[in-house]
N, CA, C and O atoms as a DFTB+ gen file, in Angstrom:
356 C
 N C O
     1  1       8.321      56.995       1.176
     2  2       7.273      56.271       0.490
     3  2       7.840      55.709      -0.806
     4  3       8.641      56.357      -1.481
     5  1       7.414      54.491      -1.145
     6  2       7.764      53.811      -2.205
     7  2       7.366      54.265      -3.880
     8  3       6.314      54.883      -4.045
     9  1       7.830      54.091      -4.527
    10  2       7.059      54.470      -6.000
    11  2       6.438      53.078      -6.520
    12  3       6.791      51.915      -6.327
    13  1       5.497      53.578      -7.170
    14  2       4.577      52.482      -7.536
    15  2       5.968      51.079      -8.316
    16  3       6.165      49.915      -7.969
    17  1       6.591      51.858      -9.332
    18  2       7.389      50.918      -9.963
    19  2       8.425      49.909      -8.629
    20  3       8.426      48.680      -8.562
    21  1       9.263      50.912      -7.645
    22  2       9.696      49.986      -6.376
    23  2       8.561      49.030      -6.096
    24  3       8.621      47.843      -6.418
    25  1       7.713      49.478      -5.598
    26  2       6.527      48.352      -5.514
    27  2       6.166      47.061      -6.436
    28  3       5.589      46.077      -5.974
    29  1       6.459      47.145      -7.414
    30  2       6.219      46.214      -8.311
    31  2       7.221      45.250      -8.474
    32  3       7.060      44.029      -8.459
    33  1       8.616      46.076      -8.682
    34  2       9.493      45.261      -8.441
    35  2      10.230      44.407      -7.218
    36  3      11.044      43.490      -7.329
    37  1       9.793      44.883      -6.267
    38  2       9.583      44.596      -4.880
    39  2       8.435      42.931      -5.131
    40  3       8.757      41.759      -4.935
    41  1       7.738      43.230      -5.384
    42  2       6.571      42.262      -5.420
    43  2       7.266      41.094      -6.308
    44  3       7.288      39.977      -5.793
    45  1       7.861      41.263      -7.652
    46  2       8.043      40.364      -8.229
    47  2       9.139      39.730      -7.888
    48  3       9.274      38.577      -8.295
    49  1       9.988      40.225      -7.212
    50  2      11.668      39.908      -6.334
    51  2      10.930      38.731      -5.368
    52  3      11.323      37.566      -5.425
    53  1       9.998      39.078      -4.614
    54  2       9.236      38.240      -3.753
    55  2       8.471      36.933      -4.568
    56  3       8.757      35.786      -4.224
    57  1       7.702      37.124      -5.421
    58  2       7.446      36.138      -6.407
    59  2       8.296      34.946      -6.919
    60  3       7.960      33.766      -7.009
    61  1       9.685      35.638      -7.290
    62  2      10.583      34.652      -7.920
    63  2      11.593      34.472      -6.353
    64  3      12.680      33.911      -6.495
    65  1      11.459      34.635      -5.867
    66  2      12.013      33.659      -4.243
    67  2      11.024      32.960      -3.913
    68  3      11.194      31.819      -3.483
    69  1       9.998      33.418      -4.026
    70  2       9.133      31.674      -3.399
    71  2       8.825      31.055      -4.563
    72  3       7.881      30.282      -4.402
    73  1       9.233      31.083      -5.651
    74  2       8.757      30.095      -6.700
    75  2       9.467      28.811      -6.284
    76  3      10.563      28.699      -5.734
    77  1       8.564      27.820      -6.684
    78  2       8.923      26.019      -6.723
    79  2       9.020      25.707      -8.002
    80  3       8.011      25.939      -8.669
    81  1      10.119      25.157      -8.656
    82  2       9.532      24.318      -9.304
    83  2       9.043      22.807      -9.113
    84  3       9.581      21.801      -8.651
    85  1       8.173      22.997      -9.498
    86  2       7.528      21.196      -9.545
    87  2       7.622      20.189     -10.813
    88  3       7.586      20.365     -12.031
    89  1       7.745      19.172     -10.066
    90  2       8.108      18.140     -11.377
    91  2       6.812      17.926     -12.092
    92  3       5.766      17.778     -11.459
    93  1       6.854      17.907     -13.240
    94  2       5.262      17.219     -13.362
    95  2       4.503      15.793     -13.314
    96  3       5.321      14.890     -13.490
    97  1       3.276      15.353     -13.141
    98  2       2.550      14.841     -12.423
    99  2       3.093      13.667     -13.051
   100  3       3.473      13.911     -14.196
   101  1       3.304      12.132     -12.583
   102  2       3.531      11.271     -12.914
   103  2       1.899      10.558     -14.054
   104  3       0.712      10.774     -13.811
   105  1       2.208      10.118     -14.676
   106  2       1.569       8.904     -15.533
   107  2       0.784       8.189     -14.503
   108  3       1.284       7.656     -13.513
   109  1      -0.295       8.207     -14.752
   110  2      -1.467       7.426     -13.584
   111  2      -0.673       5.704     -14.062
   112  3      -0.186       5.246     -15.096
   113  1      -0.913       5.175     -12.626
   114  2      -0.445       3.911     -13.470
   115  2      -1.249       2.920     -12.961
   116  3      -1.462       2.917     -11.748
   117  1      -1.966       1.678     -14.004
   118  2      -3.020       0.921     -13.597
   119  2      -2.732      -0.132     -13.399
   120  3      -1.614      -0.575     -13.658
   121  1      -3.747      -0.854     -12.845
   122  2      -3.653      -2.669     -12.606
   123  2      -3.038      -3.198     -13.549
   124  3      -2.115      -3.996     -13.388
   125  1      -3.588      -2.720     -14.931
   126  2      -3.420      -3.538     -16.173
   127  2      -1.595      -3.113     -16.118
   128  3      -0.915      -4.100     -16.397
   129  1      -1.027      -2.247     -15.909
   130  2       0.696      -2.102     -15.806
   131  2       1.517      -3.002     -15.043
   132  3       2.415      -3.625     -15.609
   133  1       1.246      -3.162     -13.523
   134  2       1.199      -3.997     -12.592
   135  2       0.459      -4.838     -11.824
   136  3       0.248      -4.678     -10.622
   137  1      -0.037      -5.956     -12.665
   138  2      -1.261      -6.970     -11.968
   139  2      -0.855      -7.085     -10.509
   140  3       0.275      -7.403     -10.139
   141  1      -1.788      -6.822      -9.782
   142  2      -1.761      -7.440      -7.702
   143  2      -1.559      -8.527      -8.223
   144  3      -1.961      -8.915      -9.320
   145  1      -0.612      -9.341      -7.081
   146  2      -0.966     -10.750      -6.702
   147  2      -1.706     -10.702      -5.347
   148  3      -1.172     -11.378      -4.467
   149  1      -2.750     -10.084      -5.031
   150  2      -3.331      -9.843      -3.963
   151  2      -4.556      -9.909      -4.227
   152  3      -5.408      -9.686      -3.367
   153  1      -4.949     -10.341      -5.913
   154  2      -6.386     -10.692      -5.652
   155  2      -6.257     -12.023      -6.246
   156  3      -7.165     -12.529      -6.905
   157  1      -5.115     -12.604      -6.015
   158  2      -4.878     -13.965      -6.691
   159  2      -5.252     -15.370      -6.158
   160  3      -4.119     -15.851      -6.131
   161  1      -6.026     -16.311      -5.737
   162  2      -6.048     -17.100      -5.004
   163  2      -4.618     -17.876      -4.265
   164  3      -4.728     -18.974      -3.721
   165  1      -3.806     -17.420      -4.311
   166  2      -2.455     -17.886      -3.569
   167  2      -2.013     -17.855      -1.815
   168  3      -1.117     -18.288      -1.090
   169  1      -3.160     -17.120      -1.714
   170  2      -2.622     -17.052       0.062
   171  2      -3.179     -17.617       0.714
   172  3      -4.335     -17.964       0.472
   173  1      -2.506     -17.921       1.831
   174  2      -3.096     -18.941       2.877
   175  2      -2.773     -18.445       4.307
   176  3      -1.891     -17.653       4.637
   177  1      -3.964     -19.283       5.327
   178  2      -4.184     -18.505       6.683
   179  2      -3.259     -19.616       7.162
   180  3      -3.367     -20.794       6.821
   181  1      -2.364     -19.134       7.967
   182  2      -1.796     -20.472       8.900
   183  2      -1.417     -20.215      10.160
   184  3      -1.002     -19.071      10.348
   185  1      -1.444     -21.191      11.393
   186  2      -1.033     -20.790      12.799
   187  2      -0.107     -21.358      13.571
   188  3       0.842     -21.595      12.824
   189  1       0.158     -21.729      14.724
   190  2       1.535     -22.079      15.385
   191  2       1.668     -23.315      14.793
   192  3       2.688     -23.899      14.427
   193  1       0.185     -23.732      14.733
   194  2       0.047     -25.902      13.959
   195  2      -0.237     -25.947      12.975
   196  3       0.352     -26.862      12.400
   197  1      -1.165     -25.191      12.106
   198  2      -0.812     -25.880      11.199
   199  2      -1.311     -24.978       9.984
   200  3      -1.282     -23.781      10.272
   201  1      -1.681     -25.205       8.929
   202  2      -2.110     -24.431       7.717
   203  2      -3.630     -24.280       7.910
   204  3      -4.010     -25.451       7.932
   205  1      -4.648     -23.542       8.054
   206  2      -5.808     -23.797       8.546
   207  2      -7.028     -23.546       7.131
   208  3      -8.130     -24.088       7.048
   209  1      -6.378     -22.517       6.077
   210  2      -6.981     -22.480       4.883
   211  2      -5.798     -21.984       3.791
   212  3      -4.772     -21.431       4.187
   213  1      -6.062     -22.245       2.396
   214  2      -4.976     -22.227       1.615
   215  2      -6.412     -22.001       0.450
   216  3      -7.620     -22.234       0.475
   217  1      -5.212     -21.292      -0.707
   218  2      -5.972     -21.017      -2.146
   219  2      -6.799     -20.132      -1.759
   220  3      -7.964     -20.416      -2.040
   221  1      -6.609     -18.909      -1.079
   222  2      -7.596     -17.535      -1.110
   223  2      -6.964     -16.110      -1.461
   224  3      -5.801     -15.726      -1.344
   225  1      -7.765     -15.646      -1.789
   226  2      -7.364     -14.215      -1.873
   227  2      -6.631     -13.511      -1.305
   228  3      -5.817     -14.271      -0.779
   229  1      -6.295     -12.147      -0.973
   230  2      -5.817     -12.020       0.310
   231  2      -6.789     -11.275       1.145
   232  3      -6.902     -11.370       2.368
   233  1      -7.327     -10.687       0.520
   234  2      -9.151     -10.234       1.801
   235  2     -10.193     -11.206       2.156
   236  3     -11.211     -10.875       2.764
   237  1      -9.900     -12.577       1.723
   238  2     -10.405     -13.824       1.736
   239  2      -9.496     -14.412       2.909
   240  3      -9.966     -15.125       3.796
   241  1      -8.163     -14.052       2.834
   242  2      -7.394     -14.747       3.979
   243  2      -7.635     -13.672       5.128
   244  3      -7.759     -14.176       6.245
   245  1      -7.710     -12.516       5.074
   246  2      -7.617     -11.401       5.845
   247  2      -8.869     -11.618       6.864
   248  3      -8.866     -11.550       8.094
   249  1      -9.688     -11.835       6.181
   250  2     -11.191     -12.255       6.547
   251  2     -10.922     -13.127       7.313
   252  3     -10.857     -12.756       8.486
   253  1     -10.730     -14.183       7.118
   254  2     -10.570     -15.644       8.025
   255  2     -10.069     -15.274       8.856
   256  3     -10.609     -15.549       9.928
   257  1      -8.618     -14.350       8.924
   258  2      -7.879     -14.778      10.137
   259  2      -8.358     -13.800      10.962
   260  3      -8.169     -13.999      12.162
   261  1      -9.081     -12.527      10.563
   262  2     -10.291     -12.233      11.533
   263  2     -11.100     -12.397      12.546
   264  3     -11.247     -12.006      13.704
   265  1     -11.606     -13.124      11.739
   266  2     -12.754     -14.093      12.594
   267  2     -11.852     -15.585      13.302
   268  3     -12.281     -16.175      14.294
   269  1     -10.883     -15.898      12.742
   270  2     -10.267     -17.294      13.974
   271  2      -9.602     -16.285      15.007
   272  3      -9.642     -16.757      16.143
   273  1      -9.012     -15.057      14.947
   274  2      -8.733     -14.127      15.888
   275  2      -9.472     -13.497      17.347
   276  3      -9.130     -13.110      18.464
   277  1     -11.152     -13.745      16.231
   278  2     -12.296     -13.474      17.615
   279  2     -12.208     -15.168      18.324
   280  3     -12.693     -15.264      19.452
   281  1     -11.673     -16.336      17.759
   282  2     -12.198     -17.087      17.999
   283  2     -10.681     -17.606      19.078
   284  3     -10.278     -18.765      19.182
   285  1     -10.128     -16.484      19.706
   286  2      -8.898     -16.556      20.330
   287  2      -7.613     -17.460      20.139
   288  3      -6.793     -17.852      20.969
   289  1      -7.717     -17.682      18.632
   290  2      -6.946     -18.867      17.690
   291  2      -5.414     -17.809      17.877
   292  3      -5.562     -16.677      17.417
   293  1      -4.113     -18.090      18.460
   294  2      -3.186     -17.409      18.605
   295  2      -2.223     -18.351      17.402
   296  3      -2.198     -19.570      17.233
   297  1      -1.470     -17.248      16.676
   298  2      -0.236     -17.577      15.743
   299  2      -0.626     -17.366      14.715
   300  3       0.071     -17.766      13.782
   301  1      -1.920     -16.640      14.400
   302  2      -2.427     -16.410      13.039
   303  2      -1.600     -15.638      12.019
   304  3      -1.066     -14.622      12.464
   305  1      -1.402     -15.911      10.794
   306  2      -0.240     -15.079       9.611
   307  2      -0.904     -15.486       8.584
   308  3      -1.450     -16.587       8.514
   309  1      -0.907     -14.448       7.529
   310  2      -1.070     -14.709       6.172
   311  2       0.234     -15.052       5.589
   312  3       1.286     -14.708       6.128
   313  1       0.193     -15.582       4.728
   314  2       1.672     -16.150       4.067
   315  2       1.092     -16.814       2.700
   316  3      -0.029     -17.324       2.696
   317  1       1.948     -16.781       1.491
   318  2       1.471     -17.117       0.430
   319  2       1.433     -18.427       0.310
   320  3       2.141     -19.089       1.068
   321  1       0.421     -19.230      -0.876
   322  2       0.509     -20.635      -0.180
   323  2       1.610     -21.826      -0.329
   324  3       1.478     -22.894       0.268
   325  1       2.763     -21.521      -1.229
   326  2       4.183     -21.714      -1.533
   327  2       4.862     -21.812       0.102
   328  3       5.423     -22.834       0.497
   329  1       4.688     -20.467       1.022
   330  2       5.477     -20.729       1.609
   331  2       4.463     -21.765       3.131
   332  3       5.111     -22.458       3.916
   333  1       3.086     -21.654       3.229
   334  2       2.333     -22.201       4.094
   335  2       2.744     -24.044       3.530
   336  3       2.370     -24.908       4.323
   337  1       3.427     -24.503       2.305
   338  2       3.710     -25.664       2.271
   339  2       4.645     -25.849       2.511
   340  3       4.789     -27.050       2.740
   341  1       5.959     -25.024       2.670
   342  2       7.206     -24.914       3.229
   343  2       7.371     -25.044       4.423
   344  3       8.245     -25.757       4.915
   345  1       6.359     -24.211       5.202
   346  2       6.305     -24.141       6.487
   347  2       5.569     -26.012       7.314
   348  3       5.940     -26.722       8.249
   349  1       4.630     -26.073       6.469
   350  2       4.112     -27.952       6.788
   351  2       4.498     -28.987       6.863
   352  3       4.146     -30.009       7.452
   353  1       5.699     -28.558       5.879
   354  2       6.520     -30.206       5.472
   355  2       7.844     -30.170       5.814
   356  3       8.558     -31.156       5.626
């Protein structure tokens, strides 16, 4: 049988083997640090032909190409609207 003190030290031997250390918690970091360009009017819906909407959001483009998706419109992509004029001309 163990003595109370084996026991204790037993216990704390076990304690400091499973200890972690952990880093601590990062700095919350906000919009105002890194503005989205994802709520910017810059993106555009475009398909195999042609640019179909330009100057939206991107849940504004997300949206659209949604619904031209139910509307069995194939080649649909969001793309920013820089490159939907690259892609036109």
């Amino acid at each position: 049988m163990k003595t109370k003190k084996e026991e204790i030290q037993e216990s704390d031997e076990a304690a400091i083997a499973q200890s972690v250390e952990i880093a601590p918690a990062a700095k919350a970091v906000s919009d105002e640090d890194f503005p989205s360009e994802l709520g910017e009017p810059r993106w555009a819906v475009v398909s195999f032909e042609n640019c179909i909407e330009a100057g939206l959001t991107y849940d504004e483009a997300a949206q659209k190409l949604r619904k031209l998706a139910a509307e069995d419109i194939s080649g649909l992509c969001i793309v920013t609207d820089e490159a939907a004029y690259r892609i036109m001309n």
